[in-house]
PATORGU-460284 format. One record per residue (C-alpha): x, y, z. Coordinates in pm, whole numbers, plus 32768, in hexadecimal, padded with zeros to 4 digits. Layout:
! residues N
XYZ...
This chain:
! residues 215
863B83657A59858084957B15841084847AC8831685CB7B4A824285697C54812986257CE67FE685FD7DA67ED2859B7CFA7DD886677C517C77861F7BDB7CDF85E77AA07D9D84BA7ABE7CB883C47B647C4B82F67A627DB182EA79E87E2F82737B507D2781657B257DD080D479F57F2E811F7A8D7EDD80587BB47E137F387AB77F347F0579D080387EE77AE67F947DE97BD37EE47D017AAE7F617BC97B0E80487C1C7C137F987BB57D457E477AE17CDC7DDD7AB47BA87D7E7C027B047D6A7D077C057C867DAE7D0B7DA57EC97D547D1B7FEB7C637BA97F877D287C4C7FC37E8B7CDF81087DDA7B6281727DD37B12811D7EED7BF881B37FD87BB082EF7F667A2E82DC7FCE7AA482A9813B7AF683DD820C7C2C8386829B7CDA839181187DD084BE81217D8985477F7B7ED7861F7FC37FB284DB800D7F2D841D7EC0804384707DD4807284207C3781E3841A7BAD81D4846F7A2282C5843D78FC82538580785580DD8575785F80B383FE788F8075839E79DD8151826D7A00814E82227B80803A82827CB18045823F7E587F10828C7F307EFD829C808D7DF3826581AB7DD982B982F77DB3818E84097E1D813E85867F1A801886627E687FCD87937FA17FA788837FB27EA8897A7FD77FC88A657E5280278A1E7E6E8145892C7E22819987D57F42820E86EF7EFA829D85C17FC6825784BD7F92825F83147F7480FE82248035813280AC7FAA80997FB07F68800A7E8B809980B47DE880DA80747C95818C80A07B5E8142804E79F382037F0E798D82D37FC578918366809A798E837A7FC97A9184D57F977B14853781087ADC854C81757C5783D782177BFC8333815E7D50847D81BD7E10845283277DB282D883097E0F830F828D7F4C83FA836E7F85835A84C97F46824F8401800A830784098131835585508160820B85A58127817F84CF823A826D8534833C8205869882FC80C38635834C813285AF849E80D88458846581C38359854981E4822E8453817D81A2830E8117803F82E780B77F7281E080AF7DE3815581977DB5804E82D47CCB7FC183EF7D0980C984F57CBF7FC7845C7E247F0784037EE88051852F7E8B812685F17F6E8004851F8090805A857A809D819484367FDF823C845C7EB4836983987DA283B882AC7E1984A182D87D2185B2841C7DDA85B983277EB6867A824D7DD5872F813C7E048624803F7CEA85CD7F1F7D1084E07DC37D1D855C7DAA7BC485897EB97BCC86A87FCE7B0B85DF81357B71854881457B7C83B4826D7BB4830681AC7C7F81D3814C7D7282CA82697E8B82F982827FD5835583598110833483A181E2847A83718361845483C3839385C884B7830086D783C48240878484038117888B838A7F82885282A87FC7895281EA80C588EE818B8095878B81727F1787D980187E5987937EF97E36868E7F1A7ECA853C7DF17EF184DC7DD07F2E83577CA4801C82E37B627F4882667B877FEC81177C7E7EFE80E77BA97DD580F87B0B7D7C7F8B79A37D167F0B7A127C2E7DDC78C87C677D3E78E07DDB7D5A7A507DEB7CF379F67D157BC078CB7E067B6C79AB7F207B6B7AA07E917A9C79C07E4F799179F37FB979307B597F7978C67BCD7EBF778E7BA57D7577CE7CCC7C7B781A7D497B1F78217D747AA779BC7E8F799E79CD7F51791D7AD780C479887B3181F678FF7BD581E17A687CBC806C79FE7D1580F378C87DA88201799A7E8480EF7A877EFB800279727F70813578C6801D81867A4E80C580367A51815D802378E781F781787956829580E079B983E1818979698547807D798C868F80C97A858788813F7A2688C680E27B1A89BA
């Protein structure tokens, strides 16, 4: 199925909110703080409005992806700029429809027109291996705190060496969530039951997967 996808307009941002609600409840933690990082990554200046895309069935937006700047500091010294996706996500009930694949996707191109060198992000390999991302170690990468984690992958936009983009990811602050504040803010939505779920377990056990760097 072929769904229209275009940037996002003004108009839509409550309805992302709800998009990005309904397809995280659960997923990750109990509830969801996703639709909260939604908000804010786009108070910080280094989210790009013209990369945050919507795909809609008709008028119903049924999938979003947002994207903010951030940097690798290379072993070599240097800062590399490159762009974090996410959250992307798609309403349960059309979830499994190639929706995120087409997202990412016209994502892509996108991005590399904007001259960006690589795309990371933390996310299921099993999912993101299909869409053409690698473990970032692949690269050399580590996250900030200087180890390897197999969640964190990245897509190469450019033919670039091991040794240059290798070193410390460093994922944009926006990214790190105030519980209390994320609650707050989700008291404007209907409220829901929080529960615990077999793909909550696999998560935690994807982010305890870490391996030190040995450099």
């Amino acid at each position: 199925m072929t769904f229209k996808i275009r940037t996002i307009e003004e108009k839509d941002i409550m309805e992302t909110y709800e998009v990005i609600r309904n397809a995280f409840w659960d997923v990750y933690t109990p509830g969801c703080d996703e639709h909260y990082m939604v908000q804010q990554i786009r108070k910080v200046p280094e989210y790009i409005p013209e990369l945050e895309l919507v795909a809609l069935d008709k008028d119903k937006i049924v999938g979003h992806v947002i994207f903010v700047k951030t940097v690798i500091l290379t072993d070599q010294g240097k800062e590399l700029e490159v762009i974090s996706l996410g959250p992307i996500g798609v309403l349960p009930d059309y979830q499994r429809l190639g929706i995120g694949g087409q997202l990412i996707k016209t994502a892509i191109k996108r991005v590399q027109a904007a001259k960006f060198r690589g795309i990371l992000l933390y996310g299921d390999p099993e999912i993101y291996r299909r869409k053409g991302f690698v473990p970032a170690e692949t690269y050399g990468i580590r996250t900030a705190d200087n180890v390897y984690m197999p969640a964190c992958q990245i897509y190469l936009l450019e033919n670039i060496t091991k040794e240059e983009f290798a070193g410390k990811y460093f994922e944009h602050p926006c990214y790190q969530i105030d519980e209390q504040a994320a609650q707050k803010f989700d008291q404007q939505f209907s409220p829901r039951i929080r529960t615990g779920l077999a793909s909550q377990r696999r998560f935690n056990k994807l982010i305890q997967e870490v391996r030190p760097f040995k450099g």
